[in-house]
LOTI-767106 format. One record per residue (C-alpha): residue number from 1; residue in one letter; chain; x, y, z. Coordinates in pm, 1 decimal. Layout:
N
NUM; a; A; X; Y; Z
...
This chain:
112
1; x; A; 0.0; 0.0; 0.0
2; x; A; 310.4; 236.3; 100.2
3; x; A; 454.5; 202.9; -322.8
4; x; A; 120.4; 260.4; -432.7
5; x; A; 78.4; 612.2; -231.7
6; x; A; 424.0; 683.2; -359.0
7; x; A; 820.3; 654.3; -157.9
8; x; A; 1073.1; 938.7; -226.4
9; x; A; 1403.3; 773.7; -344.3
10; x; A; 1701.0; 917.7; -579.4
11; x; A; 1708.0; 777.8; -882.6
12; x; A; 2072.9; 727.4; -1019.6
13; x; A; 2100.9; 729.3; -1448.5
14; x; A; 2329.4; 673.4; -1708.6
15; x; A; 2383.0; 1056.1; -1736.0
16; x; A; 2389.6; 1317.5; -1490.5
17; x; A; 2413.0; 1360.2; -1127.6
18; x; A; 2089.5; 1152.2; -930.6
19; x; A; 1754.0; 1295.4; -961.5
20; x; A; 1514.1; 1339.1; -677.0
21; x; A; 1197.9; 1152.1; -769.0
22; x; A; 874.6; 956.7; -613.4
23; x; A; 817.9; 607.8; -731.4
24; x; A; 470.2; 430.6; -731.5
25; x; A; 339.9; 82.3; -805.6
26; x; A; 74.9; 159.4; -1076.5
27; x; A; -156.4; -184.5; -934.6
28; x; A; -311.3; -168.2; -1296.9
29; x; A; -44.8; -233.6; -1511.4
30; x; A; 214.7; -368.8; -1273.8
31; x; A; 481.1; -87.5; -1372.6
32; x; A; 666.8; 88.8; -1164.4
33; x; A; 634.7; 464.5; -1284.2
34; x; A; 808.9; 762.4; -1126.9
35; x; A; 800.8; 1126.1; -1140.2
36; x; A; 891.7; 1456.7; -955.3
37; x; A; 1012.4; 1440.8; -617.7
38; x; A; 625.6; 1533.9; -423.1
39; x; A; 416.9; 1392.8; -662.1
40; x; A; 91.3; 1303.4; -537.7
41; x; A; 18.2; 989.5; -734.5
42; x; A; 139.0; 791.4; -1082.9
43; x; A; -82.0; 971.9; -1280.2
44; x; A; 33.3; 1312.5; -1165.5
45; x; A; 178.4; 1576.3; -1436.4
46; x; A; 536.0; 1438.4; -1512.2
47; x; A; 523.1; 1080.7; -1407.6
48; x; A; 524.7; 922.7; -1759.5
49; x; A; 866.5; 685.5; -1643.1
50; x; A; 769.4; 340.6; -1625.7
51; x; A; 949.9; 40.6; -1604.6
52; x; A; 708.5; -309.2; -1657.1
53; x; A; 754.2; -566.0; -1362.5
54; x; A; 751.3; -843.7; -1547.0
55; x; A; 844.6; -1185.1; -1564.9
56; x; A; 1223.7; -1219.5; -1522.3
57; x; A; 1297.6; -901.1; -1315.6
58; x; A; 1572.9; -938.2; -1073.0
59; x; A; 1623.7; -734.8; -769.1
60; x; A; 1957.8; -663.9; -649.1
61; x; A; 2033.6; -510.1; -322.8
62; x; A; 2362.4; -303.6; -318.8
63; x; A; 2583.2; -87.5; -578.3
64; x; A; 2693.6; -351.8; -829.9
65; x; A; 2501.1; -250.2; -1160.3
66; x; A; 2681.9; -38.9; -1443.1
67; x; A; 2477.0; 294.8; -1348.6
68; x; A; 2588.0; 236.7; -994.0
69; x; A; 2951.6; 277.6; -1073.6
70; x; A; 2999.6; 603.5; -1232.3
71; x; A; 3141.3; 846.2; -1014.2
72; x; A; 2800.7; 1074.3; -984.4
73; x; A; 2661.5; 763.1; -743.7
74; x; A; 3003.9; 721.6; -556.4
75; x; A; 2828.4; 865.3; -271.3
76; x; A; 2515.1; 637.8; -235.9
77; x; A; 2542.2; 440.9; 63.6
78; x; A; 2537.9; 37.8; -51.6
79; x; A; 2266.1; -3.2; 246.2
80; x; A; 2020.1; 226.9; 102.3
81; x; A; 2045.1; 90.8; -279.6
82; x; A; 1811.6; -141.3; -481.1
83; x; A; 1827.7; -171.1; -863.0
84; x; A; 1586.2; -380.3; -1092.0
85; x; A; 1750.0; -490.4; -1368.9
86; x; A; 1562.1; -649.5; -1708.0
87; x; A; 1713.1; -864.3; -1976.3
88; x; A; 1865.2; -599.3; -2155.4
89; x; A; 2234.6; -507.8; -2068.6
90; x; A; 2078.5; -141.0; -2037.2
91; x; A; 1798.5; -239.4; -1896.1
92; x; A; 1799.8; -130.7; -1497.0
93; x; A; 1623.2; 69.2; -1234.1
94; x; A; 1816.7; 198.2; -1041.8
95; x; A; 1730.9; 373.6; -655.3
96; x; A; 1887.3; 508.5; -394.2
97; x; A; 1626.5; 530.5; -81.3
98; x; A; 1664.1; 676.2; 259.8
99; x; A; 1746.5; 429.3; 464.0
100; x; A; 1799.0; 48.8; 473.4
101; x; A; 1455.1; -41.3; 573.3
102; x; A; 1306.9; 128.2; 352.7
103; x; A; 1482.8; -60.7; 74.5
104; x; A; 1431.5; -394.8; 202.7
105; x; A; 1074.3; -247.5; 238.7
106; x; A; 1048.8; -134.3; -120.6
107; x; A; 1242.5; -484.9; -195.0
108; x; A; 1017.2; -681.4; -23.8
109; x; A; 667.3; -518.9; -199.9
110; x; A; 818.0; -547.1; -533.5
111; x; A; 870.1; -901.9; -501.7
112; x; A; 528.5; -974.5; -351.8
């Protein structure tokens, strides 16, 4: 229920220095989508990212994806990141949340 209202995380790209942004669960599609840090819900103004939680979608816990090693997410504490990463080799999600609860949280209510 928590994803679905929406959880302020960082969201760490390929370009660029990480982005402040909410992430939902959109229970209708099964997509994560995400837009501006504060946004009320996933079908706010700006929250048009979406990334399908489908079949074959692996969670990983920690900094070990591509995106993660750039310098702009040298900072991101391993604790506090969770990436989902797809069958294509540019294919990932990848967050940085507050704490380490929370990501086990988030973790945990993906998988479900």
């Amino acid at each position: 229920a928590r994803l679905v209202a929406g959880v302020d995380c960082r969201k760490h790209g390929r370009a660029g220095n990480p982005k402040a942004r909410r992430l939902f669960l959109d229970p209708r599609t099964d997509e994560l989508a995400w837009g501006p840090a504060g946004a009320k819900k996933s079908g706010s103004k700006g929250a048009a990212k979406r990334f399908p939680l489908v079949r074959g979608v692996r969670l990983v816990r920690g900094k070990t994806t591509a995106v993660f090693r750039r310098q702009a997410s040298v900072d991101a504490s391993p604790n506090a990141c969770l990436s989902l990463v797809g069958d294509g080799p540019r294919e990932s999600l990848d967050l940085e949340l507050d704490s380490k609860q929370l990501r086990d949280t988030l973790a945990t209510g993906i998988a479900a």
